[in-house]
Every structure is written in C-alpha cells, then in structure tokens.
C-alpha positions as CSV (number, residue, x, y, z in Angstrom):
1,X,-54.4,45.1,36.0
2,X,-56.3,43.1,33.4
3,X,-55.1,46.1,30.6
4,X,-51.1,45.8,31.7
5,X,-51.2,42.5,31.1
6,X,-53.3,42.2,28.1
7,X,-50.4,44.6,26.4
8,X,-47.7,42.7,28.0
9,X,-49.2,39.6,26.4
10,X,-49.0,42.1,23.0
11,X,-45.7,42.7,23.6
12,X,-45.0,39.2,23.8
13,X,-47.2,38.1,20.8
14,X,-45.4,40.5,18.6
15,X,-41.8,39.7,19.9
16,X,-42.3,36.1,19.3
17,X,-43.4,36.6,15.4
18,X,-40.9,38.9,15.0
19,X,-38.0,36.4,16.2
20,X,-39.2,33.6,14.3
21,X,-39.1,36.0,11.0
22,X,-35.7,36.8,11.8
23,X,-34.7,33.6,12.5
24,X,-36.2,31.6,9.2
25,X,-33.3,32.9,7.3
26,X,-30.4,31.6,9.2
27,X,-32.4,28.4,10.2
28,X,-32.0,27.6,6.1
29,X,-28.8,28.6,5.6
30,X,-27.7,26.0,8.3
31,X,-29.6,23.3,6.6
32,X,-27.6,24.5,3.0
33,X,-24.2,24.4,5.3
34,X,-25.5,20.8,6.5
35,X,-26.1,19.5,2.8
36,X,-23.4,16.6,1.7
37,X,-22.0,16.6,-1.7
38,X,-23.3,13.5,-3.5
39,X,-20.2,13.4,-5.6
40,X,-18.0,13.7,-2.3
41,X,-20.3,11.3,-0.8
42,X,-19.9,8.7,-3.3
43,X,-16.0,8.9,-3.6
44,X,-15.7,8.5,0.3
45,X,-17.7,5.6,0.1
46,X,-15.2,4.1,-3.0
47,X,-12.2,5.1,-0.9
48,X,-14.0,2.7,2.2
49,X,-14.8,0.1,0.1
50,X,-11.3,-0.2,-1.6
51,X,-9.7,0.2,1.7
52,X,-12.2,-2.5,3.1
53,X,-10.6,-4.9,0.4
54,X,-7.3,-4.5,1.3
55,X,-7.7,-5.7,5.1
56,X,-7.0,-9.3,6.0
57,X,-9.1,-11.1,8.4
58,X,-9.1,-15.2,9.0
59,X,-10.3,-17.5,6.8
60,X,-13.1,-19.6,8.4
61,X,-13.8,-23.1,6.8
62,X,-17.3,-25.0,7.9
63,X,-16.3,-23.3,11.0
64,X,-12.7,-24.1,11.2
65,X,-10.9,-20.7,11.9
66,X,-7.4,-20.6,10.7
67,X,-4.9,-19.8,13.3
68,X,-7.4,-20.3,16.1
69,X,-9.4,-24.2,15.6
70,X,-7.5,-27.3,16.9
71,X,-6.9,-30.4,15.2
72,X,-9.8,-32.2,17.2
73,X,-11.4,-29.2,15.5
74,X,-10.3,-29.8,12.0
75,X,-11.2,-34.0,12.6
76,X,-14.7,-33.5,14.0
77,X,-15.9,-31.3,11.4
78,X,-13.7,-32.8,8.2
79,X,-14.0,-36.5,9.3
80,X,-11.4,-38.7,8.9
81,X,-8.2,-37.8,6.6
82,X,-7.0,-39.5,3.5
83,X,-3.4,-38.8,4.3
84,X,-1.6,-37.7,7.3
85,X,2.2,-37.0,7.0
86,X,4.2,-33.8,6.6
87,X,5.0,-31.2,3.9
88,X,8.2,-32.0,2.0
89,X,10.5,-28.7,2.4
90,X,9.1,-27.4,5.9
91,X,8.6,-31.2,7.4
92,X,5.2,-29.3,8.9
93,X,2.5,-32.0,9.7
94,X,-0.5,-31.8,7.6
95,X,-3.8,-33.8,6.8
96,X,-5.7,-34.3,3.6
97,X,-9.2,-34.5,2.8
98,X,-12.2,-34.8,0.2
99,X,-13.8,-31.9,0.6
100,X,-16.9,-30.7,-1.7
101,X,-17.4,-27.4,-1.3
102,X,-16.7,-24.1,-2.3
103,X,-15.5,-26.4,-4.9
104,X,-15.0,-30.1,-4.8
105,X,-11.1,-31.2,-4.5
106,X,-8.4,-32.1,-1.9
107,X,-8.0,-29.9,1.1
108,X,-4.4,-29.8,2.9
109,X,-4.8,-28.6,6.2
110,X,-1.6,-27.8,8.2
111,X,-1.3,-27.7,11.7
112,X,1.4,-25.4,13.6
113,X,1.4,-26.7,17.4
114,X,-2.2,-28.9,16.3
115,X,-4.0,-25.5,15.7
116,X,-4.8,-24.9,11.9
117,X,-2.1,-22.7,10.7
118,X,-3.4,-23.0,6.7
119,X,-6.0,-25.1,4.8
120,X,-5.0,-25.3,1.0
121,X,-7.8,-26.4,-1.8
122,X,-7.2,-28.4,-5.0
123,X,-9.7,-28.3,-7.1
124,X,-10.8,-31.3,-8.8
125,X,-12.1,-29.9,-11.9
126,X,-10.2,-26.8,-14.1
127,X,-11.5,-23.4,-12.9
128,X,-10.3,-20.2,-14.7
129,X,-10.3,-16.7,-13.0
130,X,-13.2,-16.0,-14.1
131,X,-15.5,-19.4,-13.2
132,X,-14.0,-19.3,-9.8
133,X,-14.7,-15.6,-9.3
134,X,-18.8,-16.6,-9.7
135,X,-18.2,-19.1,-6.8
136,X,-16.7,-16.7,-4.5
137,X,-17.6,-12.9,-5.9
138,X,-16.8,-10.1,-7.3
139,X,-15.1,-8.2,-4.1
140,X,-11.6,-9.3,-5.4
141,X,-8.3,-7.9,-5.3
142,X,-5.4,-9.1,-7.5
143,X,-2.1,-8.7,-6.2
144,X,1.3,-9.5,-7.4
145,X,4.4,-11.1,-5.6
146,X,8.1,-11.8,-6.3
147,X,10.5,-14.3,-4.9
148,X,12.5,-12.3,-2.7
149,X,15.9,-13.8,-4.0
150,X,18.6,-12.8,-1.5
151,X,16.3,-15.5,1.2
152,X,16.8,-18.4,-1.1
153,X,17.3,-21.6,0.8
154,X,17.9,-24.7,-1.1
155,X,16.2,-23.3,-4.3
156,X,13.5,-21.6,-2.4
157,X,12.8,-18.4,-1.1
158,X,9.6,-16.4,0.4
159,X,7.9,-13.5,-1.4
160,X,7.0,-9.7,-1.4
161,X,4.5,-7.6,-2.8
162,X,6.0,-6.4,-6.1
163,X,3.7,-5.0,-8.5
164,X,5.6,-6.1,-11.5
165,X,5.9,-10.1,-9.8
166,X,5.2,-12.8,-11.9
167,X,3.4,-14.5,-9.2
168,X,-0.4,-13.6,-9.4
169,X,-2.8,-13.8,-6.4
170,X,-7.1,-13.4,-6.7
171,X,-7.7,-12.7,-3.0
172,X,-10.2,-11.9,-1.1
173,X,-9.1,-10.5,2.0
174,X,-11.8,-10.0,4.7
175,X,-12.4,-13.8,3.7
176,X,-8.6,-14.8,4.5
177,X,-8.8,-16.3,0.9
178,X,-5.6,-16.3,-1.5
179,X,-6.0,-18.0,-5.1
180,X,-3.2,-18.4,-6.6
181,X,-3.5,-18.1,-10.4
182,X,-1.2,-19.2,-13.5
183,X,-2.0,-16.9,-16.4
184,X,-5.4,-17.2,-16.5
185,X,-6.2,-20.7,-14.6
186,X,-6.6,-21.8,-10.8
187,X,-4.0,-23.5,-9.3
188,X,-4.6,-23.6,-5.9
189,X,-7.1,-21.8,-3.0
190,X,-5.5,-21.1,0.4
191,X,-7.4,-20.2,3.5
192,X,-5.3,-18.4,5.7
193,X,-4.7,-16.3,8.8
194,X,-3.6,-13.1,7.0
195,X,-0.9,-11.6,5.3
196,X,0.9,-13.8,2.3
197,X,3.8,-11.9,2.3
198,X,5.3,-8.7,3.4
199,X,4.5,-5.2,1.3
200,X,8.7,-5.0,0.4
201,X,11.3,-6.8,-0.2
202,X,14.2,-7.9,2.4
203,X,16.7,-7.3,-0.2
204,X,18.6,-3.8,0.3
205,X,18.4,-3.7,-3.2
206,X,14.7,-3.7,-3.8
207,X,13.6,-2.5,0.0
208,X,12.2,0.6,-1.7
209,X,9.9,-1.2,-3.8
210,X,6.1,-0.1,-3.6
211,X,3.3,-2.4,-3.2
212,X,0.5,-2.7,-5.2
213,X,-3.0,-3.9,-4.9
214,X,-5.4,-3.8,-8.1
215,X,-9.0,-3.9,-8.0
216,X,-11.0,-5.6,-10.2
C-alpha cells in the first residue's frame, strides 16, 4: 500500500509541474491582453474632463444654493440689504448687497417665489479675463450667444448658443458661474441654477445652428 501511493503521489507531483508549465504561457498573454494603452488612456481621460466642463450644476454662494435657499436664507447669511425693489423690464423682486468676496462689489440677488432664482456680482474694481480667471481657475469654458431676434419684446429678446455670437460668456459650469465678458473686460458674474440659454435658436431660420463650447 505504502508503494501505490508513494507513485500516485509521483503521478501527482509530476502532473502539477507539468500544468503549471503549460499554463505560464497563457497566464502572460492575459496580462499583455489586460494592458491599457497610455495614449488611449490619456485621451479618455481629456474626453471626461472636457465633457465634465460642459455640465451645469447650481451655484452655491456662502451657502446660498441658487434655485433651492429662501430669502430668510439669503437675509441670514447676507445681512441686511442696501436696496430692495424690483428689476426694471421683468418687475422681479430683487435685493442688493456689499458683498466682499470672490471679489468685492454689489451682489443682486433675485428671488422667484422668495427662493433665490439668480445672484448677480458687480465688481467694484476692473477685472480683465485674465485677473478674474486667477480668482476662480483655470477649468473654464468660453461660450458664445446671440440674441435670438424673432423673441424680441420691447427691444429685448433672450439668447442661444451660437458660436459666431457677439455675446461672450467665461463660465464655469459645475460651479453654476457665468461671467459675462466685453472684449477683454468683466462686466458682470452671475451665479445661477443652470443653463443660460438654450443650445439653438427658436427662429426657423437659424434652428439648425450648432452650439459651441471652447475650452481654454
């Protein structure tokens, strides 16, 4: 008995080696199938980083998040307003305030329903694109818009993402932050909820229009 199963233990011995010879070979060509291309790798991650940029999220202010914070909200954090009324051409009721930071300036916060609908900065001192893009950062987008003419109401009318517009926008969309620029210099910083504008015009006329969205 003690021979059989010294040689069956042989048996074994030998068929164990011999499996793990045969199977070395394949074991590193699956590791070779399992390798990434660093070139692939690195343009998937570009691709997720640009598209990253071009999501909108809402702004949040000291805690104030647009579309969602109260007006008890926007008074216990902001303190109390230099001027209450309403916006000229909409008649929507709005608040203003010193503010200090990102930049110091007068914020206009409007309220749809007495929940922040939009909080608008003027800043006090001149900022060009690039000074105000070493307050907020480099993950930027620029984006163009046109007055969508055939909407016009009283000399008005809303806008579309047009890549040839003549109205430029910095923004920074996972922030909810617009800034709106003229040439080269700030004009204004809007906090929002999301979306400026629609991605093509209402006008039959320039409905096929394409959207674009630069990157720095």
């Amino acid at each position: 008995m003690k021979i059989v199963n010294a040689s069956v233990v042989v048996v074994l011995i030998c068929a164990m080696q011999s499996g793990l010879a045969a199977g070395a070979q394949p074991l590193q060509h699956a590791k070779t199938a399992l390798a990434v291309d660093p070139a692939q790798a690195s343009t998937s991650q570009k691709t997720s980083a640009q598209s990253s940029k071009r999501k909108w999220a809402p702004a949040v202010y000291r805690g104030l998040v647009v579309g969602k914070s109260s007006k008890a909200d926007a008074l216990k954090v902001l303190g109390k307003p230099e001027w209450i009324g309403k916006e000229s051409e909409t008649l929507t009721p709005m608040m203003n305030f010193t503010v200090s930071e990102p930049v110091a300036g007068t914020l206009s916060v409007s309220f749809d329903h007495d929940v922040v609908s939009e909080m608008s900065l003027s800043p006090k001192e001149h900022y060009t694109k690039s000074s105000i893009v070493k307050v907020f950062g480099p993950d930027y987008v620029i984006v163009h818009y046109s007055a969508d003419d055939c909407l016009s109401e009283g000399g008005t009318a809303p806008m579309y993402e047009n890549p040839n517009g003549d109205i430029e926008s910095l923004e920074y969309r996972a922030r909810g932050i617009a800034i709106g620029l003229r040439y080269d210099d700030v004009e204004e910083i809007s906090f929002v909820k999301g979306p400026l504008a629609p991605m093509h015009s209402q006008c039959l006329k320039t409905k096929k229009t394409t959207p674009t969205v630069k990157t720095k």
